[in-house]
Structure formats: structure tokens, C-alpha cells
ZAPA-525971 format. One line per field, with one value per residue: residue number from 1; residue in three letters; x, y, z of N, C-alpha, C in turn. Coordinates in steps of 0.1 Angstrom, whole numbers, padded with zeros to 4 digits, m for minus. Each point is the difference from the previous one (the first is absolute). Layout:
resi NUM	...
resn Ala	...
n.c1 X	...
n.c2 Y	...
n.c3 Z	...
ca.c1 X	...
ca.c2 Y	...
ca.c3 Z	...
c.c1 X	...
c.c2 Y	...
c.c3 Z	...
This chain:
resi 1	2	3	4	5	6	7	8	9	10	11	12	13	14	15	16	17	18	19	20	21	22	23	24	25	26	27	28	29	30	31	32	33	34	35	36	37	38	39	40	41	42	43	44	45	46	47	48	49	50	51	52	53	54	55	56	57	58	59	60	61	62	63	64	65	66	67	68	69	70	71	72	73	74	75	76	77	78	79	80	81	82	83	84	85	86	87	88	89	90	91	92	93	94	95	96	97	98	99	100	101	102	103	104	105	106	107	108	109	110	111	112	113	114	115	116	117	118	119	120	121	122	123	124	125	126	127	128	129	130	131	132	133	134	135	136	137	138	139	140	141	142	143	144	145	146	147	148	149	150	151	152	153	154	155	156	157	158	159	160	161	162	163	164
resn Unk	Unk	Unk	Unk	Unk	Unk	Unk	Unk	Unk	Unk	Unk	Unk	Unk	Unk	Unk	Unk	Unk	Unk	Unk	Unk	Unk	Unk	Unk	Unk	Unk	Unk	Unk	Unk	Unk	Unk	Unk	Unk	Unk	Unk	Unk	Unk	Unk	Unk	Unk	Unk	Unk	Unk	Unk	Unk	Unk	Unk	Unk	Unk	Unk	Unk	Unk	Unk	Unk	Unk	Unk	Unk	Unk	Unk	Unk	Unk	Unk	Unk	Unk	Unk	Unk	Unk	Unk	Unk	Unk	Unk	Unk	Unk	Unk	Unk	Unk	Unk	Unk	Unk	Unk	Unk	Unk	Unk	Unk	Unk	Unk	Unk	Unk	Unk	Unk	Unk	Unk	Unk	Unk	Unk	Unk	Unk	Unk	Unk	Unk	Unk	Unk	Unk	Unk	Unk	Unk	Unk	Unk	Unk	Unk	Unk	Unk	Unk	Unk	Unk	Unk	Unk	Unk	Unk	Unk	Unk	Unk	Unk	Unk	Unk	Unk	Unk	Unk	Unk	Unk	Unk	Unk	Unk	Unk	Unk	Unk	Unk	Unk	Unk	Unk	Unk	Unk	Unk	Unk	Unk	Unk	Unk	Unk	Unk	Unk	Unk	Unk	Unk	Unk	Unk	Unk	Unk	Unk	Unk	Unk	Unk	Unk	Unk	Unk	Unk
n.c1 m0203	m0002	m0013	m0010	0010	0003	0012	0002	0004	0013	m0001	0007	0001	0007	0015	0006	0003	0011	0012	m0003	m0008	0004	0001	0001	0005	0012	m0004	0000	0009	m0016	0010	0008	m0010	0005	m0010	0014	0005	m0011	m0001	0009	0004	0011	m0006	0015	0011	0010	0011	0006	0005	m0011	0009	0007	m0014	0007	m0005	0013	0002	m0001	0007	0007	0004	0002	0005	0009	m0002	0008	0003	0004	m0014	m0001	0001	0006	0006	0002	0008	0006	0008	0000	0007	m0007	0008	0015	0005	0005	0007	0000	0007	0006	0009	m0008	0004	0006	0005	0003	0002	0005	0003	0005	0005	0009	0002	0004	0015	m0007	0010	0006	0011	0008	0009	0012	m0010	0010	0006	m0013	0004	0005	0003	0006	0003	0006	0002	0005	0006	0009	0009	0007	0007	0004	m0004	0013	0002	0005	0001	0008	0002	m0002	0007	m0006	0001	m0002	0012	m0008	0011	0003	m0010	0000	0011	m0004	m0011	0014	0006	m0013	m0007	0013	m0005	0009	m0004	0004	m0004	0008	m0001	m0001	0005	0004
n.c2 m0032	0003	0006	m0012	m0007	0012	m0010	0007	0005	m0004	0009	m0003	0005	0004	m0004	0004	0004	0000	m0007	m0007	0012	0000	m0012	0006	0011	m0016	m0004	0012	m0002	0004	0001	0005	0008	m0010	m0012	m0006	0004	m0011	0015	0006	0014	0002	0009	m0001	0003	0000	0008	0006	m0012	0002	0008	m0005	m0004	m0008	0003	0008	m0003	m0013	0003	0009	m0013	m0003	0012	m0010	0008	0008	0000	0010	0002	m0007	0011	0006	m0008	0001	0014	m0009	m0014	m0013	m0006	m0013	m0003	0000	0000	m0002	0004	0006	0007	m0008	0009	0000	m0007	0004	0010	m0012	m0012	0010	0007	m0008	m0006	0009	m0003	m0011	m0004	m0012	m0006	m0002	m0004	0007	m0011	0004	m0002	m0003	0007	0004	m0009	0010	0001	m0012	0003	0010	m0004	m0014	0006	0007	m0014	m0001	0011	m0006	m0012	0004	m0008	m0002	m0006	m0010	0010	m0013	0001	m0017	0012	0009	m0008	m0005	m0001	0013	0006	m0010	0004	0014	m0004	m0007	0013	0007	m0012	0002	0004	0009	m0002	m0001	0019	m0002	0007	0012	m0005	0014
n.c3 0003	m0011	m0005	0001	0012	m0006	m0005	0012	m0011	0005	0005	m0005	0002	m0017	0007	m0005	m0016	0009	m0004	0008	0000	m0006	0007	0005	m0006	m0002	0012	0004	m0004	m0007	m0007	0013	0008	0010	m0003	0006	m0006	m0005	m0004	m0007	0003	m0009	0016	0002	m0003	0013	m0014	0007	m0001	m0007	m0006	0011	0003	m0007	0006	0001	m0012	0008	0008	m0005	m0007	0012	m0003	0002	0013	m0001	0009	0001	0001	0017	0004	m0017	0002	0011	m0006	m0009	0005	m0001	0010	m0005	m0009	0001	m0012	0007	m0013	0003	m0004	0008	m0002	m0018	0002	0010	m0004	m0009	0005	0010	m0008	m0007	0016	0005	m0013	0006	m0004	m0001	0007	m0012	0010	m0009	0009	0013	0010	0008	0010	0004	0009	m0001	m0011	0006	0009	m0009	m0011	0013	0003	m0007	0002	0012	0004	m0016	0003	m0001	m0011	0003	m0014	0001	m0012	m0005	m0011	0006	0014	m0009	m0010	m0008	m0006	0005	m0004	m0012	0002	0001	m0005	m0007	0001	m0004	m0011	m0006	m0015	0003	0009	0019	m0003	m0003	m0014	0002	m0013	m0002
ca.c1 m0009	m0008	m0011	0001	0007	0015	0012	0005	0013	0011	0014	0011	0015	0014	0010	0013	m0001	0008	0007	m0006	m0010	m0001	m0009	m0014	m0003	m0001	m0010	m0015	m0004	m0008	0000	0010	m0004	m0007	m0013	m0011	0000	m0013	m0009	0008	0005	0007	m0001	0007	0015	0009	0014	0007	0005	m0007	0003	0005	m0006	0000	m0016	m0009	m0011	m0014	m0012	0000	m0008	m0011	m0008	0003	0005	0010	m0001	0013	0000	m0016	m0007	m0003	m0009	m0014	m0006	m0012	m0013	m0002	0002	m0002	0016	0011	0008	0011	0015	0008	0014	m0001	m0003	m0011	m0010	m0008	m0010	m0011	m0009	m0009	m0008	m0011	m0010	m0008	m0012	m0015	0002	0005	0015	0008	0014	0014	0006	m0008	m0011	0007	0013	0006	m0012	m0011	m0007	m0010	m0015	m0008	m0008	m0010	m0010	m0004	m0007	m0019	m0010	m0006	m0005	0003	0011	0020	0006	0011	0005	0010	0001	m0002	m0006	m0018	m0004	m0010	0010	0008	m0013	m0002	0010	m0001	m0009	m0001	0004	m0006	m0008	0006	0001	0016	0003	0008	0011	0015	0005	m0004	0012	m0002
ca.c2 m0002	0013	m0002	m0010	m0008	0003	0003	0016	0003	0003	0010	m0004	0015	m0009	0015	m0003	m0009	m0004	m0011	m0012	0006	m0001	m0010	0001	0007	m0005	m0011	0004	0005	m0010	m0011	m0012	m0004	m0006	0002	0000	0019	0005	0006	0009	0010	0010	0013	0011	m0003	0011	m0001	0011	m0003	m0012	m0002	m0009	m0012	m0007	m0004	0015	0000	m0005	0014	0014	0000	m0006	0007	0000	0011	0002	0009	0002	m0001	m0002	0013	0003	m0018	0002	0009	m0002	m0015	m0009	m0011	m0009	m0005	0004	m0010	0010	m0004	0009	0000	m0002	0016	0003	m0013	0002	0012	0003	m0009	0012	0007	m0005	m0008	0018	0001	m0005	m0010	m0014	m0002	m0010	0010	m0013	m0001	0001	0012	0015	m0002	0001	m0005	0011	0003	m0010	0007	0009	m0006	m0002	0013	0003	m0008	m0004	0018	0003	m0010	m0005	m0011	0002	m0012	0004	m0012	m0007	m0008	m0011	m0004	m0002	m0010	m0010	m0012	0003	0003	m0010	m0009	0006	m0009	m0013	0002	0001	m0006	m0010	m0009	m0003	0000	0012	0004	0000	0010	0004	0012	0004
ca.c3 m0011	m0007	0000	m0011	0003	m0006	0011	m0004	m0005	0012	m0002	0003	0001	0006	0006	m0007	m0012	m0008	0013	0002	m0004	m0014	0002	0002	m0014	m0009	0006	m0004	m0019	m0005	m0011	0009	0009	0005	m0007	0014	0003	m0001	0013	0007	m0008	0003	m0001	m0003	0008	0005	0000	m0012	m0013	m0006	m0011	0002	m0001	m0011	m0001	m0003	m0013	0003	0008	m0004	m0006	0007	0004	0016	0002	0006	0008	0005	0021	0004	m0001	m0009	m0003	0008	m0007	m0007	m0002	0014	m0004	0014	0000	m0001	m0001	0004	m0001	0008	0008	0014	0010	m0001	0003	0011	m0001	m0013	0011	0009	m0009	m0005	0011	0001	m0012	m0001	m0008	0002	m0001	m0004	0000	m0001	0011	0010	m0001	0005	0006	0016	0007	0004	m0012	m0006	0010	m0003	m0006	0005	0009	m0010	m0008	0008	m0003	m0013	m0001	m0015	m0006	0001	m0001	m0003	m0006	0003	m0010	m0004	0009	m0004	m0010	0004	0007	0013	0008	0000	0012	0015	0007	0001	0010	0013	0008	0005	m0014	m0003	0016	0003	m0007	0007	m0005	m0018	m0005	m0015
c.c1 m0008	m0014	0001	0010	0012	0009	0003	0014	0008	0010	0015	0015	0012	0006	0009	0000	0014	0007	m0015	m0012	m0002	m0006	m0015	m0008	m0005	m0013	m0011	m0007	m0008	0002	0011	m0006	m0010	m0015	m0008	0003	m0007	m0006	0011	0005	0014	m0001	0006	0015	0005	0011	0005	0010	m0006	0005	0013	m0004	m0007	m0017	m0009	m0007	m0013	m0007	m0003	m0016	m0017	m0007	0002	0006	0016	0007	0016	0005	m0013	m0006	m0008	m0016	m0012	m0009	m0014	m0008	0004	0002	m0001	0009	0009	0013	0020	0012	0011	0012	m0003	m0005	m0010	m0015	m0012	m0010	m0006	m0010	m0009	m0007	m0010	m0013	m0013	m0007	m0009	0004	0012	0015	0007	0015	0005	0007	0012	m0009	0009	0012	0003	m0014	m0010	m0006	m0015	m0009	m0006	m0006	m0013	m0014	m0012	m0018	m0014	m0008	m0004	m0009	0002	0012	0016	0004	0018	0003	0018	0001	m0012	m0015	m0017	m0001	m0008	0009	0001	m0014	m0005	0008	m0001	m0015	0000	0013	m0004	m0009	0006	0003	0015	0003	0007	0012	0018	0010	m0009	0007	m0006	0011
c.c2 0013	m0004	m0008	m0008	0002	0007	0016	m0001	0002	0010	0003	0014	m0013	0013	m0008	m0011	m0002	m0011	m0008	0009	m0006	m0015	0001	0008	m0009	m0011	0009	0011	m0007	m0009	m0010	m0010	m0014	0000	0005	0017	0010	0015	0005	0009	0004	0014	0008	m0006	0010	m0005	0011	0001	m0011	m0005	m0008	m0013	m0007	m0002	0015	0002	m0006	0004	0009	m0005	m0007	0016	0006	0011	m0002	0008	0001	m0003	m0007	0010	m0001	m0011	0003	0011	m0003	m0008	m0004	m0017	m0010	m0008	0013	m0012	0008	m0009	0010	0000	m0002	0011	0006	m0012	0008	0015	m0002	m0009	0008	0004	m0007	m0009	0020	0000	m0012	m0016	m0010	0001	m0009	0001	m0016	0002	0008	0010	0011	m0005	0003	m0005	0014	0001	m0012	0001	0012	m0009	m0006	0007	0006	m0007	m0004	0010	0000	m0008	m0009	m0010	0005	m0016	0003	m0015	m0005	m0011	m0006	m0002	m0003	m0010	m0010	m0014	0003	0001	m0019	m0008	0005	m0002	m0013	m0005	0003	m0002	m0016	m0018	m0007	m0003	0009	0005	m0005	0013	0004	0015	0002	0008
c.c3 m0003	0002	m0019	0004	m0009	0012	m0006	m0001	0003	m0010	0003	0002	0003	0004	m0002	m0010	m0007	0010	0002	0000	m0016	0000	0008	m0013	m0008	0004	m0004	m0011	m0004	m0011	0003	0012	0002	0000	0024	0000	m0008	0008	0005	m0013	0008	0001	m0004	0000	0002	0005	m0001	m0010	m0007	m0015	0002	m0001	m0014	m0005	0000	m0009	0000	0010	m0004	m0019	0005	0008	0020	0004	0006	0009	0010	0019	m0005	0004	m0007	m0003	0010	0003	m0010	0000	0016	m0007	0012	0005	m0001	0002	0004	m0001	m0005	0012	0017	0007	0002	0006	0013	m0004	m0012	0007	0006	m0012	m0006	0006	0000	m0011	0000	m0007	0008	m0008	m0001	m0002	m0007	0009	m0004	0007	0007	0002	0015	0012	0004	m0012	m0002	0013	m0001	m0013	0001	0008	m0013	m0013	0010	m0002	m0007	0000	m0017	0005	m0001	m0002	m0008	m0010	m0002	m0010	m0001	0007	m0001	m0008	0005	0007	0012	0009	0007	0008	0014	m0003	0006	0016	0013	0000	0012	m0003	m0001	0013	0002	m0004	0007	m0001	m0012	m0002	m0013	m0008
């Protein structure tokens, strides 16, 4: 909270806005977005091919920066989120990078490809003292949050299998 009990503004760096990047583009655009996403800005995006992504005209007219690397991007601002959908290979050093500037992590799965990678991640993420969550279609929806409560509080009795 701010001083006067206002929530401080969450900042948002998408990385990568085209392929399933382009949904998150489209969730948090202000005249699309959900009334609970209130209190957040899109800082910047970093594609280097942005003019691939169908929704380049509404950022580019919203004023949003664009930027070709996250270099370039943390050169100038800072963001408290980083949203990362982006190609597999790239998943683990833009992760590093961006936990080293200072910003909480949100990868579309999956977050790497080799059990060494996801312990350097790990490692990584305690040092920062920041967030590495990995998204996954469905997994934050209010339905799916509300059944792994109801799961473990032990509402549905004991699990036997759970598949997804």
C-alpha cells in the first residue's frame, strides 16, 4: 500500500507478444481488461519482431514502449512483473536476467528443459528474493484455485489420482 491506503501500481514487461504472448497483450489492455486488474500498467514489451503481433497498433497507440532485447528495456525503466513467452531455449537466461534487475517472473511452460537448468533457477530465485511462477493454461483460474482448495482441505476426500 502507498501512503493514503492506495494500492501502488504494479508494472507489468510482457517478453514475447506474438503466439500465446499476444493473450496476455490482449488480458491487459485497458479497455479489454478484467475490472480485478485494476493497478497495473503495461511498462514496456520486448519482441524483436513486434510487428508480427496483431495487437501492435494498440500498444504502439497506448503510448507503450517497445523494445527489441530486455537489455534495451532495463536500460531505461524497471518492472515488478515480467511476463515470459518466449521460445523454450530462451526461457532460463531471460528468467536470470530479469530475477538480476529486480522483477518477479512469470514463464509460460515449459520453464526449461534440463533438471540442471531448473536448479539453477531455483537457486537463482531464493537469492533474489523474488517470485518464478510458471504459467500453465488454466492453473490460476478461479475454478482450478477453488478445487486445489477443496482438495486439500480434504472436502472431496482422499485424493486416488489427479490428472490433468
Amino acid at each position: 500500500m502507498c501512503k493514503g491506503g492506495r494500492r501502488k501500481e504494479i508494472s507489468i514487461l510482457l517478453v514475447g507478444i506474438g503466439g500465446y504472448g499476444e493473450n496476455y497483450v490482449a488480458a491487459l489492455l485497458p479497455e479489454i481488461r478484467d475490472e480485478r486488474l485494476k493497478g497495473i500498467k503495461i511498462a514496456g514489451v520486448v519482441d524483436p519482431f513486434p510487428e508480427k503481433c496483431p495487437l501492435i497498433s494498440k500498444i504502439t497507440e497506448r503510448n507503450i514502449p517497445v523494445y527489441p532485447n530486455l537489455e534495451s528495456f532495463y536500460e531505461k525503466d524497471i518492472a515488478d512483473l515480467a511476463v515470459i513467452c518466449t521460445p523454450i531455449h530462451l526461457h532460463v537466461e531471460q528468467i536470470l536476467f530479469c530475477l538480476s534487475k529486480g522483477s518477479n517472473v512469470l514463464c509460460e511452460k515449459p520453464l526449461c528443459s534440463t533438471y540442471q537448468d531448473s536448479l539453477r533457477l531455483l537457486e537463482a530465485e531464493r537469492n533474489s528474493g523474488k517470485i518464478v511462477g510458471i504459467g500453465f493454461q488454466l492453473s490460476f483460474s478461479n475454478a482450478v484455485q477453488e478445487m486445489k482448495k477443496d482438495i486439500i482441505s480434504g472436502k472431496l476426500g482422499q485424493p486416488r489420482l489427479l490428472k490433468a
